[in-house]
C-alpha positions as CSV (number, residue, x, y, z in Angstrom):
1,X,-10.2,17.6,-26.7
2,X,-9.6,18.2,-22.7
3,X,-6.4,17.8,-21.2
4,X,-5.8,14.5,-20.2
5,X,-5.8,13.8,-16.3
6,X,-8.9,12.6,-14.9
7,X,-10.1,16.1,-13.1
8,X,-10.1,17.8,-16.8
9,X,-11.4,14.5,-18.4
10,X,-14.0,12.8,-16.4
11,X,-16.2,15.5,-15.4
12,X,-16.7,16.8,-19.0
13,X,-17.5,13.5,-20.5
14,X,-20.2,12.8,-17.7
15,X,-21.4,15.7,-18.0
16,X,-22.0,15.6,-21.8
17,X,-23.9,12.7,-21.4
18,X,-26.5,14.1,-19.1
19,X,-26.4,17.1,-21.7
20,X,-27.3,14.6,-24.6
21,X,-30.2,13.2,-22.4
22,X,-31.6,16.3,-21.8
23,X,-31.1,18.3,-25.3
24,X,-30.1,15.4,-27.9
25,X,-26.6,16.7,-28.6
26,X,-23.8,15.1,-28.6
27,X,-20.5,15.9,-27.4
28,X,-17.2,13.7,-27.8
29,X,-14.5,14.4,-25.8
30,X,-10.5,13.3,-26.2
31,X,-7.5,13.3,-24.1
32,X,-4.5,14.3,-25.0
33,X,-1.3,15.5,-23.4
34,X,-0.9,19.8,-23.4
35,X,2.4,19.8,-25.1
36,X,0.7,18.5,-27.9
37,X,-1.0,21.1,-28.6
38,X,2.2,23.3,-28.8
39,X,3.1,23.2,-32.9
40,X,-0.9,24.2,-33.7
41,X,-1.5,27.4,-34.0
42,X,-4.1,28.5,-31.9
43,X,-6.6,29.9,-34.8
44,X,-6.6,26.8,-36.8
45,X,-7.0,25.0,-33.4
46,X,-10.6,27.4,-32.9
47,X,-11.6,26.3,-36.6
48,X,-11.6,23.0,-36.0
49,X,-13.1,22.6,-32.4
50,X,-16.4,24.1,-30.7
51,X,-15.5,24.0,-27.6
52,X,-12.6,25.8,-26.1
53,X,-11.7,24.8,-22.7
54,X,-8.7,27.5,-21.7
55,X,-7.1,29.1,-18.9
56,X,-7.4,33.0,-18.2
57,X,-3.5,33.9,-19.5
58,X,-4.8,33.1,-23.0
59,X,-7.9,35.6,-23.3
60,X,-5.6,38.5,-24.8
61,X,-3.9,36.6,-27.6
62,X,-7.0,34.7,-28.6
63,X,-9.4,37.3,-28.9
64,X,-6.7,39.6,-30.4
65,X,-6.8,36.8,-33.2
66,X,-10.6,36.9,-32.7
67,X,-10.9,33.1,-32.3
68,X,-13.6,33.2,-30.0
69,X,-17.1,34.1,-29.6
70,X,-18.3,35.8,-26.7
71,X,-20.2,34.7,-24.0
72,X,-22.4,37.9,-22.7
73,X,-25.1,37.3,-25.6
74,X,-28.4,39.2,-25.1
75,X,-31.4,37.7,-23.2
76,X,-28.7,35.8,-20.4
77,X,-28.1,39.0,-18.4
78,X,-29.8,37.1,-15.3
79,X,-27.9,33.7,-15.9
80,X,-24.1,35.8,-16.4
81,X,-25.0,37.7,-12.9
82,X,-25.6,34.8,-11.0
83,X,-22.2,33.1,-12.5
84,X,-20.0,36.3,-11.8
85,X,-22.1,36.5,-8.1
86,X,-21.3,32.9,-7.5
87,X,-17.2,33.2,-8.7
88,X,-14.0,31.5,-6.2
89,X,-12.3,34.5,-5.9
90,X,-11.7,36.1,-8.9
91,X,-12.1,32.9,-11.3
92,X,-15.0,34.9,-13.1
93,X,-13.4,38.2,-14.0
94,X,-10.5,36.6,-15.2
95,X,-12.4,35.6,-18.3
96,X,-13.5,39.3,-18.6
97,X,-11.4,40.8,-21.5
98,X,-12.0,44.4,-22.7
99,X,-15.6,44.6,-21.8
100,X,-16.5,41.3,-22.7
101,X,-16.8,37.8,-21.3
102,X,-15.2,35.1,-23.0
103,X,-15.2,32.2,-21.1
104,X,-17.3,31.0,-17.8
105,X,-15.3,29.3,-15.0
106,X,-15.7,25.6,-14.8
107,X,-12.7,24.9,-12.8
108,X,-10.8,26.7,-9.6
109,X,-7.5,26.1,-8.3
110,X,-4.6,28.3,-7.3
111,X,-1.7,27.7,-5.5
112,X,-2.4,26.4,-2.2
113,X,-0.9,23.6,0.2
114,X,-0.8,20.2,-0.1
115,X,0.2,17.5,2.9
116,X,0.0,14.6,4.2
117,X,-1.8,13.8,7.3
118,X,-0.2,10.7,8.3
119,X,2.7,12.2,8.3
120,X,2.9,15.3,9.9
121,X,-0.2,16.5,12.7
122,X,-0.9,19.8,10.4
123,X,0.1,21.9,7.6
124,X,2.4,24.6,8.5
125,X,0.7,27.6,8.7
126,X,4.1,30.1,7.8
127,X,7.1,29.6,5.7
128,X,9.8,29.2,8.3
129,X,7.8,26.1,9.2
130,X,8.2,24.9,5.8
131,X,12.0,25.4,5.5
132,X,12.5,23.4,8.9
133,X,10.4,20.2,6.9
134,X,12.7,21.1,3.7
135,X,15.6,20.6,6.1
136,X,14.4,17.8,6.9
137,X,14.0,16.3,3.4
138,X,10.6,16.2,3.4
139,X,8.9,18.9,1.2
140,X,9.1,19.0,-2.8
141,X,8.1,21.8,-4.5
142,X,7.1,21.5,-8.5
143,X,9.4,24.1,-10.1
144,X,9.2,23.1,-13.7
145,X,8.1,26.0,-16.2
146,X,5.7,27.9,-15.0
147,X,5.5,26.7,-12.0
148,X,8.6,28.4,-10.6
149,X,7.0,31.3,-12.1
150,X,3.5,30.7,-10.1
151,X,5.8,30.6,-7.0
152,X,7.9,33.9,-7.7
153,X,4.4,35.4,-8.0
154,X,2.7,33.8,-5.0
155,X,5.7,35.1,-2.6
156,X,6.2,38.8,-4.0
157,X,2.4,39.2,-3.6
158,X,2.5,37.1,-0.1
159,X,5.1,39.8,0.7
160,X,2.8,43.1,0.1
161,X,4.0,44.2,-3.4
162,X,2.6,41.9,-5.7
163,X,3.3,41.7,-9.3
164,X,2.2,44.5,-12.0
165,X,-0.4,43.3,-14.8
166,X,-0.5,45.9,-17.2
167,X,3.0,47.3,-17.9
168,X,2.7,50.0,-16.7
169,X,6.1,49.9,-14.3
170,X,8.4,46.7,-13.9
171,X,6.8,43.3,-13.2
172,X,8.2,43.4,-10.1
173,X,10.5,46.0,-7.7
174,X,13.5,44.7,-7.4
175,X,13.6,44.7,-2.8
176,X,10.6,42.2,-3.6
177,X,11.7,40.5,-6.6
178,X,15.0,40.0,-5.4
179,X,13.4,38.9,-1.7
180,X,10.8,36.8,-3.3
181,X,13.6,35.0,-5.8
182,X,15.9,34.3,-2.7
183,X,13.1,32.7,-0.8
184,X,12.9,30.1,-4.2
185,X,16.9,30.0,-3.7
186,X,16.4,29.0,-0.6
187,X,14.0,26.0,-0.5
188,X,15.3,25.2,-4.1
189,X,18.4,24.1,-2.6
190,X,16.8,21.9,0.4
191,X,14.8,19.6,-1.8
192,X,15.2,17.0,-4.0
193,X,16.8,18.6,-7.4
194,X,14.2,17.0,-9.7
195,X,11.3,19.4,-8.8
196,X,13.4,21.5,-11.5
197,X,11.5,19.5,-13.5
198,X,8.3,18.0,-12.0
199,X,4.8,19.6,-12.3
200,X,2.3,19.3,-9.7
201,X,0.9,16.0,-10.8
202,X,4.3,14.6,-10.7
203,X,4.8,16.0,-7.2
204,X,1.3,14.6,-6.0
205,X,2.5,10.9,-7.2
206,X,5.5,11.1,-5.1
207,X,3.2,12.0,-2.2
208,X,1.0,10.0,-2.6
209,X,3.5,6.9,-2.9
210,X,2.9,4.0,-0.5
211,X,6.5,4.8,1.2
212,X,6.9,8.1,0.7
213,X,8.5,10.8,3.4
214,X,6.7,13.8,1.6
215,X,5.0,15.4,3.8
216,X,4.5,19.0,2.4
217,X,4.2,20.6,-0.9
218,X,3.8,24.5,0.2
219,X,2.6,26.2,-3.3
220,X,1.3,24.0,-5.8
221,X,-1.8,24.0,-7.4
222,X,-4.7,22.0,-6.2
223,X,-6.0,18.6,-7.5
224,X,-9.1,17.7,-5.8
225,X,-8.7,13.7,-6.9
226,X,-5.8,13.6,-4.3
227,X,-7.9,14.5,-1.6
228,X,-10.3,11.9,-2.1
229,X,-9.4,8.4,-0.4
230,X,-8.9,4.9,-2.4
231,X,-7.0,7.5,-5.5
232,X,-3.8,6.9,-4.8
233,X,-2.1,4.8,-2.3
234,X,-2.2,7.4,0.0
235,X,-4.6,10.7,0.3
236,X,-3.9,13.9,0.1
237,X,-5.1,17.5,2.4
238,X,-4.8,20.7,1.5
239,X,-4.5,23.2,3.0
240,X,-4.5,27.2,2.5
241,X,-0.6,28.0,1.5
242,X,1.7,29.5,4.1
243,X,2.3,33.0,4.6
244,X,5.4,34.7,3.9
245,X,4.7,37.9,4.7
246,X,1.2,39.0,6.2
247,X,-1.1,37.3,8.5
248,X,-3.3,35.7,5.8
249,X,-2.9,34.2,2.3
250,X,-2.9,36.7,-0.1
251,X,-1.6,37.1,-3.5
252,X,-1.4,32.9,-4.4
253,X,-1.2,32.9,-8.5
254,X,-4.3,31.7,-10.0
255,X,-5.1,29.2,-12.3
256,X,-8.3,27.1,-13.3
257,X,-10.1,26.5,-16.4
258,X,-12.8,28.0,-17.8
259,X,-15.2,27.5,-21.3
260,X,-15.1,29.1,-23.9
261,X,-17.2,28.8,-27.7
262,X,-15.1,29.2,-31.1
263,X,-15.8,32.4,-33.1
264,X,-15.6,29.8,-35.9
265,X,-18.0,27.2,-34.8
266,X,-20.9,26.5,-37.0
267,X,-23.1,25.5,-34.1
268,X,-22.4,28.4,-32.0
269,X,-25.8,29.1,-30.0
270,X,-25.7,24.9,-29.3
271,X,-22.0,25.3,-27.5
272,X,-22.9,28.6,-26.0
273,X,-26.3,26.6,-24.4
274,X,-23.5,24.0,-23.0
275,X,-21.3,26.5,-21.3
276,X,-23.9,28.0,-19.1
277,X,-25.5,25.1,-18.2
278,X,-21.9,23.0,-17.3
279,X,-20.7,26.6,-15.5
280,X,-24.2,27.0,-13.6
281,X,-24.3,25.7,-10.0
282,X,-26.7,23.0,-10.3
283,X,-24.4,21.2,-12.3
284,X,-20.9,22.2,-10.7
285,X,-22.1,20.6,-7.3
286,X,-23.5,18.2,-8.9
287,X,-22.6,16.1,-11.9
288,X,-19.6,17.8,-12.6
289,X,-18.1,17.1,-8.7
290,X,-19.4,13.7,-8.5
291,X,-17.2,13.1,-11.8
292,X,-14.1,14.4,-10.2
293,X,-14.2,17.7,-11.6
294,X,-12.9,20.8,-9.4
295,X,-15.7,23.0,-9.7
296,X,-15.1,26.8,-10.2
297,X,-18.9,27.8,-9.0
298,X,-19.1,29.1,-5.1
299,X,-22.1,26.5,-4.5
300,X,-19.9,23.8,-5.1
301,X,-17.1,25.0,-2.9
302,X,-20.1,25.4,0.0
303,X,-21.2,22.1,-0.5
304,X,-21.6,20.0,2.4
305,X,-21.6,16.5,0.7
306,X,-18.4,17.7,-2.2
307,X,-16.5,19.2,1.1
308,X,-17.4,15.4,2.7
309,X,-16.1,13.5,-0.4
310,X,-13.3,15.4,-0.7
311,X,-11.9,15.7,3.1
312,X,-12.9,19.0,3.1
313,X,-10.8,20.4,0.1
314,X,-12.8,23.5,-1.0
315,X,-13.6,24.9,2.6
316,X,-10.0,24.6,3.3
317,X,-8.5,26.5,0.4
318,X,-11.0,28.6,-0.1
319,X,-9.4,32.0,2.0
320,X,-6.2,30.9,-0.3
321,X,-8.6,31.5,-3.6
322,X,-10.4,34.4,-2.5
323,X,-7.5,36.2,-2.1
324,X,-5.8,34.9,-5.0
325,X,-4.1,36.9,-8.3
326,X,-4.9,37.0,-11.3
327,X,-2.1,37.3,-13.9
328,X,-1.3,39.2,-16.7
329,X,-3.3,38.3,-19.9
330,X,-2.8,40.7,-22.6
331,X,-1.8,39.5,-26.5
332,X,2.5,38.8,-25.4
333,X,1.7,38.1,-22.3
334,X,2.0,33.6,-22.6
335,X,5.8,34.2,-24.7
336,X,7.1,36.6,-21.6
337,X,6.1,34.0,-19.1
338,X,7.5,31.0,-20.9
339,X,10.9,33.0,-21.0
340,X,10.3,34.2,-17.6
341,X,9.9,30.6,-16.4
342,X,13.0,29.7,-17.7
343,X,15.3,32.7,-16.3
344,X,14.0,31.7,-13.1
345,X,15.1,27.9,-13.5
346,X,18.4,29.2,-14.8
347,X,18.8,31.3,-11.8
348,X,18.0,28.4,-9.4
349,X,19.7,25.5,-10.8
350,X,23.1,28.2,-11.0
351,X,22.0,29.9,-7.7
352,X,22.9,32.7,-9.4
353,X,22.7,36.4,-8.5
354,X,19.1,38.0,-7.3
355,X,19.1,41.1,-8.7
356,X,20.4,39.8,-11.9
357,X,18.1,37.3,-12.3
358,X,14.8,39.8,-11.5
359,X,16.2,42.6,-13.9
360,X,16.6,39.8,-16.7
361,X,12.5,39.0,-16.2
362,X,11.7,42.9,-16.1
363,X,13.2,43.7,-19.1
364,X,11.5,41.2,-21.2
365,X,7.7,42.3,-19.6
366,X,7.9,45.7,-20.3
367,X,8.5,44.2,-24.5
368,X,6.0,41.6,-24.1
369,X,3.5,44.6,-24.6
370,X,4.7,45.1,-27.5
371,X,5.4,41.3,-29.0
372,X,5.7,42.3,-32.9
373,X,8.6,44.3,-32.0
374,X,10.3,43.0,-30.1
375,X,10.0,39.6,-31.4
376,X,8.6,37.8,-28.3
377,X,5.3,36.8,-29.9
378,X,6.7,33.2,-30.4
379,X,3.5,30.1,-30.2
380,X,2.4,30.2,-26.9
381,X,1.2,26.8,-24.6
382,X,-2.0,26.5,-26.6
383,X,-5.6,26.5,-24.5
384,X,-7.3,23.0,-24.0
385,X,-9.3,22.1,-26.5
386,X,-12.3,20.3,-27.0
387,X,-12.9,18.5,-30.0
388,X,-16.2,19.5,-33.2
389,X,-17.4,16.3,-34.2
390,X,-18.7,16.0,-38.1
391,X,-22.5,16.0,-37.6
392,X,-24.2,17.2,-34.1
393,X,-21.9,18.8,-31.2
């Protein structure tokens, strides 16, 4: 089971194919929406599936519950180094969990900059350029949980103090916290209300409408079928996100995919064959992009023809990636940012007080270490999943 829009879809299932032409195996794939995955827990989702397609937040609370199977087997030394050489920023390490690697990256994206062309002669290149399009009523900015929580990330570590990871002080000092929060305050309030509750795909349609006025979405995460013409009714660029603070794009949150094996699967060395051969370069600029994937392997993003196909999408995000972060992920961590998420949203759609609003998310961080305790360890937004068939994978 992948999630179900066509860059998570697509790729995998044309991909599979080629897989059962050159091995024999076969692997199905389904689409559902994420939320329903939310009511499973996520062990008896690893006994019934092979194939675990996840992003990095997860690795601590699966592995804690020892779900899945890890990826650095003997013999592959050679094939791992030229994955972790070939990584978009940090998309490889942020599979690496306590010494071990448990998951490959098979998709990149982080918060960068999407715009229309037709509209507007280039994508603004700082922030105060932004807020002079929000004034105009012509930026949204997808602000549903987490995304207003990627974006209080992106702009404390745009500003030079970005976010802790391992709780070892606050999230967040409260001169950037409160800076970064008033900076969502501030283009919260110029556009349209509903990106309170709009996600980037539903901030792409709008976009991408034949009328729209849209002309900028400053942090939201990247969806390469946008960029390619004949998608939608109009196509998308991207660009690297604004600065804030600096001269260059550091800190953007990020995100991806990557694939990982079950601990439980019965044809473990079959699904561990399949994720470094869909992870390995050949396949990422090849099959995988052609599908509409959004590769997460460096040859890809270097690609002359997948840059041409995609008006030039990977060349120009890819400063945003490689100096992107990479969030917390230990066992807690997926709770905190769900409640995190949600303070922030509170604190926008009130316009409530900075310093309130940052001490609110600190407090809850420094317990998400400790989840038993503090009772924070709620189901988290389970990892995508894809599906064991009876019979061969």
């Amino acid at each position: 089971m992948t999630w179900s829009h066509p860059r998570g879809y697509d790729p995998m299932v044309a991909c599979s194919a080629l897989w059962k032409e050159k091995t024999g195996i076969s692997i199905d794939w389904e689409k559902r929406s994420l939320q329903d995955f939310e009511s499973f827990p996520v062990e008896e989702l690893a006994r019934a599936y092979d194939l675990i397609v996840i992003d990095h937040p997860h690795v601590g609370q699966i592995t804690a519950e020892k779900c899945l199977a890890p990826l650095d087997v003997p013999g592959r030394e050679a094939d791992r180094n030229a994955l972790a050489r070939a990584s978009v920023g940090r998309s490889y390490p942020s599979y690496t969990w306590q010494g071990r690697q448990w998951a490959f990256p098979i998709d990149a994206a982080t918060q960068v900059q999407a715009w229309r062309p037709d509209l507007i002669e280039a994508a603004p290149a700082i922030w105060t350029e932004v807020l002079a399009l929000a004034e105009q009523g012509r930026v949204l900015l997808p602000l549903r949980p987490p995304h207003s929580l990627m974006c209080f990330y992106t702009l404390a570590a745009d500003l030079g103090r970005p976010c802790v990871v391992d709780g070892s002080a606050d999230l967040v000092d409260g001169e950037t916290g409160e800076t970064a929060f008033e900076m969502l305050c501030e283009i919260a309030a110029l556009v349209d209300p509903a990106c309170l509750t709009m996600d980037p795909i539903a901030v792409f349609e709008r976009m991408a409408e034949a009328n729209s006025r849209i002309a900028c979405a400053p942090l939201i995460y990247g969806y390469v079928p946008y960029a390619v013409a004949g998608f939608r009714p109009h196509r998308l660029a991207f660009a690297d996100m604004p600065v804030a603070g600096g001269t260059s794009p550091v800190g953007s949150a990020l995100g991806g995919t990557g694939i990982a094996v079950s601990a439980f699967s019965a044809a473990r060395e079959a699904a561990i064959d399949f994720a470094y051969w869909i992870a390995s370069g050949d396949v990422q600029r090849g099959p995988y992009a052609a599908a509409g994937g959004q590769p997460g392997h460096a040859a890809a993003w270097e690609d002359d023809a997948v840059n041409a196909a995609t008006g030039d999408f990977y060349r120009d995000t890819r400063a945003t990636l490689e100096g992107a972060w990479v969030r917390p992920r230990h066992d807690g961590y997926m709770a905190f940012q769900q409640r995190a998420s949600d303070r922030i949203n509170e604190g926008l759609a009130g316009r409530q007080d900075a310093r309130s609003v940052v001490a609110d998310i600190n407090r809850p961080f420094k317990e998400s270490f400790a989840p038993a305790a503090a009772g924070l360890n709620q189901p988290p937004q389970p990892a995508r999943i894809a599906r064991k068939q009876a019979g061969p994978l």
